[in-house]
C-alpha angles and dihedrals in degrees: 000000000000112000094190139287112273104245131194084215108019091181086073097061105116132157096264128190100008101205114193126204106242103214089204091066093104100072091047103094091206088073089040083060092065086063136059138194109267125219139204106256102222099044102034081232123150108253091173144019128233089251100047095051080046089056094042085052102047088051093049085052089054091039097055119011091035104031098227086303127108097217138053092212081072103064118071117231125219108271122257113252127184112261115241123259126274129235123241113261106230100352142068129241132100128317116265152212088228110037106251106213108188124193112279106238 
């Protein structure tokens, strides 16, 4: 389980772009053209048709970048948490929130 992203301003954490999954993707031929048939290599034979490598790519979309959802706005994404301080480079003094660095002597 994801316990957050370490950020500098937590308070600036939003959702962001918000991309949907358009179901009616697989009639567009822009997105068929991202597929092929695909043949047997040894026979040169069709295994598979265009549409059905189209299909079998438009459910692996849903299945892992949109987690059976169509939506992004659905899945709910690890929480923001500030990021822990940082140690002084070549000094002493407390940890910070902005790296100090002081001249090596």
């Amino acid at each position: 389980m994801v316990s957050g992203l370490p950020r500098f301003v937590p308070r600036q954490s939003t959702s962001g772009i918000v991309p949907d999954v358009d179901p009616n993707a697989l009639q567009d031929p822009a997105f068929k053209e991202h597929t092929h048939e695909s043949r047997d290599f040894e026979t040169g034979a069709v295994t598979r048709s265009q549409d059905e490598n189209a299909k079998i790519l438009f459910e692996r979309i849903v299945r892992y970048a949109f987690a059976e959802k169509t939506s992004t706005s659905e899945i709910a994404a690890p929480p923001c948490k500030q990021q822990a301080p940082f140690n002084p480079i070549y000094g002493s003094g407390p940890a910070t929130q902005y790296q100090h660095t002081f001249e090596q002597r």
